[in-house]
N, C-alpha and C positions, 0 to 999 in steps of 0.2 A: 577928927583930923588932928586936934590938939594930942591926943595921944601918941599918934603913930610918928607926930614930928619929935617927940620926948623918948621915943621905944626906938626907932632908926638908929641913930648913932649910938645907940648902947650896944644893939644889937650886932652895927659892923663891928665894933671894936672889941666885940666877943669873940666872932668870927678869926677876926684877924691877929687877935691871941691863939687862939686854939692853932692857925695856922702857925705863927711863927714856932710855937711850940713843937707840933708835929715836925715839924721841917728843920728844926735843933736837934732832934731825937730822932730823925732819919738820916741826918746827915753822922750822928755820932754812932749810930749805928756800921755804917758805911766806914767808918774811919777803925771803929776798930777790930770788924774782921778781913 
């Protein structure tokens, strides 16, 4: 249990990199054709 409480929050804020990423680089896609 001790693990998955230390592995959690690494893991969303992985996540939610990789999103903001994607969605920087589809949105500049979009802008410029």
């Amino acid at each position: 249990k001790e693990a998955w409480k230390a592995i959690k929050p690494d893991y969303l804020a992985a996540w939610s990199l990789i999103w903001a990423f994607f969605i920087l680089v589809f949105n500049f896609v979009l802008l410029e054709t």
